[in-house]
N, C-alpha and C positions, 0 to 999 in steps of 0.2 A: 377959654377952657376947652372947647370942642376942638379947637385947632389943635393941642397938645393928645388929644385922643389919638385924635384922626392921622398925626403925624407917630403916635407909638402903635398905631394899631399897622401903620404903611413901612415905619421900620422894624418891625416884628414879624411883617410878611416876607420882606427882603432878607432880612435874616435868616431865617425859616430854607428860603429857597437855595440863598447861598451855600447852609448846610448840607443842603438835601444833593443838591448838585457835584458839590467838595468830597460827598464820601462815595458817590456814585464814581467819582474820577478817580478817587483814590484808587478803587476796587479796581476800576479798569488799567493802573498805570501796574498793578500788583501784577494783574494777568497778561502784561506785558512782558513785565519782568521776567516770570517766570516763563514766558515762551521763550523769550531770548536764552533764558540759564539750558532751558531742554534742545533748543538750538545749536548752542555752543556744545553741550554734552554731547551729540551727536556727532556733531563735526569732529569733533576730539577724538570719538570712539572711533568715525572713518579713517581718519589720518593715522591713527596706531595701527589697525589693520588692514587697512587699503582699500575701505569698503563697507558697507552697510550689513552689517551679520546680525543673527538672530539674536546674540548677546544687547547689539542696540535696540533691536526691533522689542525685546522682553522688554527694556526698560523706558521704550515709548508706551508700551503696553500701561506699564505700570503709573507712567506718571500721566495718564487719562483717568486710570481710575482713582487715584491718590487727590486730582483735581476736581473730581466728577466730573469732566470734558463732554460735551456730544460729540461723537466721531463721524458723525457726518456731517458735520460745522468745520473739522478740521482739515487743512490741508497740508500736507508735509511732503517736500522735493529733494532730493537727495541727490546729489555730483556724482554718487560713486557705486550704483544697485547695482546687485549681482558677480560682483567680482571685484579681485585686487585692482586698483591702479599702480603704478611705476613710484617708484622712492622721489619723493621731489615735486607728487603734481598735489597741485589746489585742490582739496574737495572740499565742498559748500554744503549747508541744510539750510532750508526755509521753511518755518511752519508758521503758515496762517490759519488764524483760528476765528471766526465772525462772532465775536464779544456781544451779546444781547445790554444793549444800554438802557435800564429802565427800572422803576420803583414800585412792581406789586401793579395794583389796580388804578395807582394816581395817573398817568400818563401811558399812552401809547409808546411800549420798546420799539428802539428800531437798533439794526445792528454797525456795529465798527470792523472793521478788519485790519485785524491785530497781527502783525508780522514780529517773526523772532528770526534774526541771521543768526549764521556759523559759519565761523572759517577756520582752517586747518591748512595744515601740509601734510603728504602722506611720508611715512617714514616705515613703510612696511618692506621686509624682506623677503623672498620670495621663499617657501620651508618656515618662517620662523616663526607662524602662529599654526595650529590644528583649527581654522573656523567653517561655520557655513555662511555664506554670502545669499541677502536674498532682497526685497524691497521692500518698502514701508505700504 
């Protein structure tokens, strides 16, 4: 009888853990996600206009606060700041962001670092947009 305790109380603690573990991953694979999708949106936004304009920079803005992001956790690299590129070249974004991994007061967080790509082509004309160019 003790042995059946002893063995529901030890897979009731495994259980427990694998939960607790499964939704923390979750959480982390979410804000993955979404730095790849703000990644890509970037790159997108370069390659239409040859460059990193304030129009991008407003809606990096927004999706920090739309996240509640720490902005000094974040890191964002950008192929194309301060001006057009040529019709035809690659511009890139990379935002990494240091994911805090952790459960409240149960365990010690320590951090990951969460990388999001972007790739594009630029297909901008030289006259064919009115923007301003500037860096993240």
């Amino acid at each position: 009888m003790l042995d059946k305790v002893i063995a529901t109380f030890g897979a009731l603690t495994i259980l427990l853990i694998f939960a607790m573990t499964s939704a923390l991953f979750v959480g982390m694979i979410g804000q993955w996600y979404s730095l790849q999708n703000q990644a890509q949106f970037l790159a997108a936004s370069q390659g239409k206009y040859g460059g990193y304009t304030t129009v991008a920079d407003d809606a990096l803005q927004e999706y920090i606060s739309d996240y509640n992001l720490d902005r000094s956790r974040l890191d964002v690299s950008v192929s194309a700041p301060y001006g057009p590129v040529s019709y035809g070249t690659a511009v890139t974004t990379e935002i990494t962001y240091q994911f805090e991994f952790g459960a409240g007061n149960w365990f010690t967080p320590f951090t990951v670092d969460l990388t999001g790509r972007g790739r594009s082509v630029s297909t901008y004309l030289p006259g064919t947009y009115s923007v301003t160019y500037t860096a993240p």
